[in-house]
VOMAR-176724 format. One record per residue: residue in three letters; x, y, z of N, C-alpha, C in turn. Coordinates in Angstrom, 1 decimal. Layout:
VOMAR-176724
SITE   vexkol       nx       ny       nz      cax      cay      caz       cx       cy       cz
SITE      ala        X        Y        Z        X        Y        Z        X        Y        Z
...
This chain:
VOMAR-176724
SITE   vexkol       nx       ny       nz      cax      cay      caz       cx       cy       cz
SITE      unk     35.3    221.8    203.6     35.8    221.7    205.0     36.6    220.4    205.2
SITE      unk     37.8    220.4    205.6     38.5    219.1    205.8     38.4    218.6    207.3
SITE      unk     38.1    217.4    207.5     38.0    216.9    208.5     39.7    217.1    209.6
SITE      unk     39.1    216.9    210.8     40.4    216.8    211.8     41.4    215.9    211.6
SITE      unk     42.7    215.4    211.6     43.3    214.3    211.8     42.6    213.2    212.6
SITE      unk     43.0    212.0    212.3     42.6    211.4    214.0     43.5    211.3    214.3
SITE      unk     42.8    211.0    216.2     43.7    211.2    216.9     44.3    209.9    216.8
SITE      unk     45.4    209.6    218.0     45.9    208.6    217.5     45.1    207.7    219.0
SITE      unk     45.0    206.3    218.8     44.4    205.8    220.0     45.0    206.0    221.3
SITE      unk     44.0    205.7    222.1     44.6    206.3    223.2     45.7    204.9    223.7
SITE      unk     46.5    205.5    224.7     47.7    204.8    224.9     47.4    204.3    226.7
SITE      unk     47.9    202.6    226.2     47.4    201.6    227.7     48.6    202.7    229.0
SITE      unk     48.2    202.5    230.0     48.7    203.0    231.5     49.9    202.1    230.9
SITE      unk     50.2    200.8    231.2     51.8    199.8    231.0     52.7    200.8    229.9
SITE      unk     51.9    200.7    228.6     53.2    201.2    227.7     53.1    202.7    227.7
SITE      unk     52.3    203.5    228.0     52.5    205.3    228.8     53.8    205.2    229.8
SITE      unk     53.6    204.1    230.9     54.9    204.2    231.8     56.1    203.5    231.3
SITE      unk     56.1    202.6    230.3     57.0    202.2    229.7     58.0    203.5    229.1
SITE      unk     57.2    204.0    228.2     57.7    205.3    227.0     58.3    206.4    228.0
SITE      unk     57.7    206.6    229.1     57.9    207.3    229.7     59.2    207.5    230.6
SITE      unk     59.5    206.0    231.0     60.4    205.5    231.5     61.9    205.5    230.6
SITE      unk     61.6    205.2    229.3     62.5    205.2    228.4     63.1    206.6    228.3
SITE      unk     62.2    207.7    228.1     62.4    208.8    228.1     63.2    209.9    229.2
SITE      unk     62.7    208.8    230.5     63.8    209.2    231.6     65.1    209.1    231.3
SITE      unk     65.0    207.5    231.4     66.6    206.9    230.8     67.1    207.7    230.0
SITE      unk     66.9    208.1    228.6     67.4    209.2    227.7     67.9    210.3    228.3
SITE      unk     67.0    210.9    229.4     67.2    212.2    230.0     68.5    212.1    230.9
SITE      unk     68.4    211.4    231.7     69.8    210.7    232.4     70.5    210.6    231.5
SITE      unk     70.9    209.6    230.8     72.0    209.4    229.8     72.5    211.0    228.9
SITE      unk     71.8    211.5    228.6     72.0    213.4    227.8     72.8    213.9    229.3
SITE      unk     72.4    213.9    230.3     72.8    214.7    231.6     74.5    214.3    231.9
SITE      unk     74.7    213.0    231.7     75.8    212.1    232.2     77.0    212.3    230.7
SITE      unk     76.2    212.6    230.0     77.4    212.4    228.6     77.7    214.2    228.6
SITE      unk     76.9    215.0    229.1     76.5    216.5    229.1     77.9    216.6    230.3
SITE      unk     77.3    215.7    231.7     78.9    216.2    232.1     80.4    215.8    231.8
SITE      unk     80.0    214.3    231.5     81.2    213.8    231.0     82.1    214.9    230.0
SITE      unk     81.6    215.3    228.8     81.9    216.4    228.0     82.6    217.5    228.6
SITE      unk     81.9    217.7    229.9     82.4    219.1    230.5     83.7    218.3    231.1
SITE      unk     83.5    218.0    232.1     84.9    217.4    232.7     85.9    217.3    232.3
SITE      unk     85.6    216.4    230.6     87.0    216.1    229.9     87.2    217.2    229.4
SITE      unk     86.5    218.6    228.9     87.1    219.5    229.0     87.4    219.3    226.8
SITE      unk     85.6    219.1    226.5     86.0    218.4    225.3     85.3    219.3    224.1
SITE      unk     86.5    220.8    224.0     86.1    221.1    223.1     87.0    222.3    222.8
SITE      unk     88.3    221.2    222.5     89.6    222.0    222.3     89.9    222.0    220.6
SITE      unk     89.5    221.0    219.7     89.4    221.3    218.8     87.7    221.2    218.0
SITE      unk     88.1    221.8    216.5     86.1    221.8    216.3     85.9    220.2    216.0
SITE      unk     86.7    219.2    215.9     86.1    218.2    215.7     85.2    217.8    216.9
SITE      unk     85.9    217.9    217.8     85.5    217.8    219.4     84.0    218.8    219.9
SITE      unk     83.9    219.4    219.0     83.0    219.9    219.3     81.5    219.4    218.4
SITE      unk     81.6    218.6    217.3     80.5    217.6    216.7     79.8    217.2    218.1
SITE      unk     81.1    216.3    219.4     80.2    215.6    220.3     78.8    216.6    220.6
SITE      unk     79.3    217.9    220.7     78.4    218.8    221.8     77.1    219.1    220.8
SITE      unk     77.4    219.2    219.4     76.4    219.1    218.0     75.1    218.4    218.1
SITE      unk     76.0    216.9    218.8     75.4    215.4    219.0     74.6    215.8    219.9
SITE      unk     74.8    215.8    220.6     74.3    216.2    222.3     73.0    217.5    222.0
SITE      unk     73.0    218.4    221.5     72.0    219.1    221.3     71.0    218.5    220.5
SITE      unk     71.4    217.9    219.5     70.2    217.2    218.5     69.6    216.1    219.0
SITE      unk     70.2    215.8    220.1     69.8    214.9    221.0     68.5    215.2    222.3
SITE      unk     69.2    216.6    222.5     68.2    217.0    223.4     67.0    217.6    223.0
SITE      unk     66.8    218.0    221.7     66.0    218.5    221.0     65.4    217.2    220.8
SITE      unk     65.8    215.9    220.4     65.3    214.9    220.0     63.9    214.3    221.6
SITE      unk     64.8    214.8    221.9     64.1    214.1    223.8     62.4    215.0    223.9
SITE      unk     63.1    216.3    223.6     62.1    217.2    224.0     61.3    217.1    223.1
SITE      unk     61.4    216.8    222.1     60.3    216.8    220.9     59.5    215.2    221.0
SITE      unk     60.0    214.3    221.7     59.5    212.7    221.7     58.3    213.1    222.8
SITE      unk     59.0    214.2    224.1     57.4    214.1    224.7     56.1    214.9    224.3
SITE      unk     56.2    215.5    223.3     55.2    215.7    222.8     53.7    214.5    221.9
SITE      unk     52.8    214.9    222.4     52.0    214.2    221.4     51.5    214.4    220.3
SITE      unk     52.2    215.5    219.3     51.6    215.8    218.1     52.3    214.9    217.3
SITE      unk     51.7    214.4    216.3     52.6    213.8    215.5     53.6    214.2    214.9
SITE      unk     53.5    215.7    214.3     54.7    215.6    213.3     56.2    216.3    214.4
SITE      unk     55.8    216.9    215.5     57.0    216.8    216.8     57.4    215.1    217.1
SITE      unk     57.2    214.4    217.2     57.3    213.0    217.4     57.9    212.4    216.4
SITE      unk     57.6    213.1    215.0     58.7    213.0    214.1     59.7    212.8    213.9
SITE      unk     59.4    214.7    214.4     60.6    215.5    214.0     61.7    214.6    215.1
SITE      unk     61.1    214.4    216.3     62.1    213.7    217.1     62.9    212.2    216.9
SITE      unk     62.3    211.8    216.1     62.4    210.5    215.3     63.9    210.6    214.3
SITE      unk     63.7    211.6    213.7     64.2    211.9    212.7     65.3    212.8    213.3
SITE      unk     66.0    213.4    214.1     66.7    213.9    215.1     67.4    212.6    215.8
SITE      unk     66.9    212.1    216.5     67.1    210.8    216.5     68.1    209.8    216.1
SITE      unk     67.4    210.0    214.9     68.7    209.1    213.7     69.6    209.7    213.5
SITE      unk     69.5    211.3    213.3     70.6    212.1    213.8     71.8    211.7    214.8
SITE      unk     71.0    211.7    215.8     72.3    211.7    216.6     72.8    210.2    216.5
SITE      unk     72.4    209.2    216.0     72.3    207.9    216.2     74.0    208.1    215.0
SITE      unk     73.9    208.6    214.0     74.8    208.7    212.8     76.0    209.3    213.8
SITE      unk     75.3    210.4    214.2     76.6    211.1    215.0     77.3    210.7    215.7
SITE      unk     76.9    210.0    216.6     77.5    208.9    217.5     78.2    207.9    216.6
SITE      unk     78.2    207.3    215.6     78.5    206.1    214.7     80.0    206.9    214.2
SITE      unk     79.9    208.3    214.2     81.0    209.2    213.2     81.7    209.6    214.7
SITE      unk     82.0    209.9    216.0     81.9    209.9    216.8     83.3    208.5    217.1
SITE      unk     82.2    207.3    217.4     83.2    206.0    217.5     84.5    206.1    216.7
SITE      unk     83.6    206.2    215.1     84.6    205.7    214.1     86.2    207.0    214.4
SITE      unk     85.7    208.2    215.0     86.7    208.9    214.7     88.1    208.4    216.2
SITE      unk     87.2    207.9    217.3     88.0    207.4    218.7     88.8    206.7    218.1
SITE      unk     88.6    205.3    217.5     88.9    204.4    217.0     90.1    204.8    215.9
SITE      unk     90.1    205.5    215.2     90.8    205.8    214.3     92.0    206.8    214.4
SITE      unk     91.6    207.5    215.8     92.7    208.2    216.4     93.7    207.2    217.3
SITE      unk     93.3    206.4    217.8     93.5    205.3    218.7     94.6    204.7    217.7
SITE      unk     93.9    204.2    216.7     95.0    203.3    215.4     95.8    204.4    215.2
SITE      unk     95.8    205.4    215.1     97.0    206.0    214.5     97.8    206.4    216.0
SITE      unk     97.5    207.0    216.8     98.6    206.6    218.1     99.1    205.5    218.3
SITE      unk     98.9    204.2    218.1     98.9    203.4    217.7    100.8    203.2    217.5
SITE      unk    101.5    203.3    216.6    102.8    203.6    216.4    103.4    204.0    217.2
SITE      unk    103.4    204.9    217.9    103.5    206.1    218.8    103.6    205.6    220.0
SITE      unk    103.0    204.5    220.3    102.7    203.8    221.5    103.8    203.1    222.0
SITE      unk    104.6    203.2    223.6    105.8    202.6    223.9    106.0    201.1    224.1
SITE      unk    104.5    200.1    224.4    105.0    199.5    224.2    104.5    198.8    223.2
SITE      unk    104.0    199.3    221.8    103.5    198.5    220.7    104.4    199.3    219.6
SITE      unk    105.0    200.3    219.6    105.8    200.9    218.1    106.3    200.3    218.0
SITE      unk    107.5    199.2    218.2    108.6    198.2    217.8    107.8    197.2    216.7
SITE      unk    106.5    197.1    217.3    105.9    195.7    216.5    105.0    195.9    215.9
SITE      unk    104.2    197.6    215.6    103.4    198.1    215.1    103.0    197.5    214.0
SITE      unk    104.3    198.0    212.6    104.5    197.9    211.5    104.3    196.3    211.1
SITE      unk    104.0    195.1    212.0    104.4    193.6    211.8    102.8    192.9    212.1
SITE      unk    102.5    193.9    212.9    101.0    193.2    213.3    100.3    193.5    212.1
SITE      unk     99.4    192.7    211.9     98.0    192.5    210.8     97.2    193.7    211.4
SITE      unk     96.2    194.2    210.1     95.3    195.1    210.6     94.5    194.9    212.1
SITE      unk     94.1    193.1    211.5     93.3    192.8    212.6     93.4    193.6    213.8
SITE      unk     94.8    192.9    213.8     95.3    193.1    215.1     95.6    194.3    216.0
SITE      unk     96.0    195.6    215.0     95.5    197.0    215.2     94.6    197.4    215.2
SITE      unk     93.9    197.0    214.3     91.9    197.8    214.8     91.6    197.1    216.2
SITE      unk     92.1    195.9    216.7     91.4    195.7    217.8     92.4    196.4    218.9
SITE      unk     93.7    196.5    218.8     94.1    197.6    219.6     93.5    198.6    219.9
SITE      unk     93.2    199.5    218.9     92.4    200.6    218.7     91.2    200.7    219.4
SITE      unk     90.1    199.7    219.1     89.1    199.8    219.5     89.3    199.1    221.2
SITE      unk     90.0    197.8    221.2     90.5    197.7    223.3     90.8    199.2    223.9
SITE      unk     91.3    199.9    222.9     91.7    201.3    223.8     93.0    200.7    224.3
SITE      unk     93.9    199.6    223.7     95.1    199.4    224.1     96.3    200.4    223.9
SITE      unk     95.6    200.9    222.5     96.5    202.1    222.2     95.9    203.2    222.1
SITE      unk     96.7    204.1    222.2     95.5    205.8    222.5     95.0    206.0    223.6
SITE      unk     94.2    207.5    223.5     94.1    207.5    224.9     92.1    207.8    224.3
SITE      unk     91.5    207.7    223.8     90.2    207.9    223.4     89.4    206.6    223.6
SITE      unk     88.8    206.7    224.3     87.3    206.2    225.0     86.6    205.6    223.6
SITE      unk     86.6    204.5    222.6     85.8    204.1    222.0     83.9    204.4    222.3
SITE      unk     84.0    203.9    223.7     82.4    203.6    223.8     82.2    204.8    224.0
SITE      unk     82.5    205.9    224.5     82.0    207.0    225.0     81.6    207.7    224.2
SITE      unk     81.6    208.0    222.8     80.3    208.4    221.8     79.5    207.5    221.8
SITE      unk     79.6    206.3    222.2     78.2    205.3    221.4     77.5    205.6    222.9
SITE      unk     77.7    206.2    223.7     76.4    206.7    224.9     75.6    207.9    224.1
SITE      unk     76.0    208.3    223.3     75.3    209.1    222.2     73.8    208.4    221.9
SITE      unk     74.3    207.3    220.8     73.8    206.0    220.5     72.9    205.4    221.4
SITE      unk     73.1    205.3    222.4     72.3    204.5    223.7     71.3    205.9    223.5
SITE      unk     71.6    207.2    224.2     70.1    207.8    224.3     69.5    208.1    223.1
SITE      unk     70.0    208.0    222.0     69.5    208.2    220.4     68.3    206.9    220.3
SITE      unk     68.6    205.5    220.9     68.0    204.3    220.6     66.9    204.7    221.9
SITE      unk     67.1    205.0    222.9     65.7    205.1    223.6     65.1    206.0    223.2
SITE      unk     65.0    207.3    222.4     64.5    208.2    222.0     63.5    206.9    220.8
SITE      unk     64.2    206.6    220.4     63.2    205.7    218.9     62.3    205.0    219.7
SITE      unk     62.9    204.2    220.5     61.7    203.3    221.3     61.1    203.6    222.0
SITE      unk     61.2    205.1    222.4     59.9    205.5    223.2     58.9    206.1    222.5
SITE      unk     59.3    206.2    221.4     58.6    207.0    220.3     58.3    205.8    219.0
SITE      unk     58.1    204.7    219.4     57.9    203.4    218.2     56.5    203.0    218.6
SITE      unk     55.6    203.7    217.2     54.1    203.4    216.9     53.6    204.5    217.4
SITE      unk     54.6    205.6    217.5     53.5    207.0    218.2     53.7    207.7    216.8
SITE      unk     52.9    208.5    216.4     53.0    209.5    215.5     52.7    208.9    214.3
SITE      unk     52.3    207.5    214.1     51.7    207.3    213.0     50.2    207.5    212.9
SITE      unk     49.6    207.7    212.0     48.3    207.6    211.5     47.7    206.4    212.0
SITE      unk     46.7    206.7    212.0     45.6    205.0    212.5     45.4    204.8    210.6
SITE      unk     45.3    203.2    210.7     45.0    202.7    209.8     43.4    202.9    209.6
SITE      unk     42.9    203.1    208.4     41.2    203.2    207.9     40.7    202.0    207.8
């Protein structure tokens, strides 16, 4: 006969309303990037459509953090980091559409080809050139990171 798991200890009222609270925030942030997406009307090509990828493994991430079984708390963990990457692939692709409009740009193409990288990637990422939202995948990133911290020390084992 194998004994039950243990449970995990019980959790103080402060960090219950803390996790809980974090978890709101996550829920808000999914809702606001959920319309944002719609609005912009952001899923004209399939790269465009990774965001919406993001966005579900996100929400799956949420729903699985309020659970208190361990290995859903996991799985939410690990989802999680999911979206956390996805959002990271997300930036990098704004950013790099940005640099390549970049040229293209009326009042930077003349001096494009003269400026230092530096000086282009920070174009790129100011959103000086292009028309792509750098931060607006890393709101990805934001509810991916409260998903971890509302779920940081839950779902582990008690120590013997």
């Amino acid at each position: 006969m194998t004994a039950a798991p243990a449970a995990s200890p019980p959790e103080s009222t402060p960090a219950r309303t803390l996790r809980r609270g974090l978890l709101v925030v996550a829920l808000l942030s999914v809702l606001a990037i959920g319309y944002e997406l719609v609005t912009e009307r952001h899923w004209g090509t399939n790269i465009q459509l990774v965001a919406w990828a993001v966005l579900l493994v996100l929400v799956l991430a949420l729903l699985l953090a309020c659970s208190a079984r361990r290995p859903a708390v996991l799985a939410a963990r690990v989802l999680a980091v999911a979206a956390l990457v996805g959002s990271g692939f997300g930036m990098y692709e704004h950013v790099a559409s940005n640099y390549i409009a970049g040229q293209l740009d009326a009042a930077y193409s003349d001096s494009w080809e003269t400026r230092t990288e530096t000086e282009k990637v920070l174009l790129a990422v100011t959103k000086s050139v292009g028309v792509n939202p750098p931060l607006a995948p890393g709101a990805l990133g934001q509810g991916a990171l409260l998903v971890l911290l509302a779920t940081a020390g839950r779902g582990r084992s008690r120590a013997s």
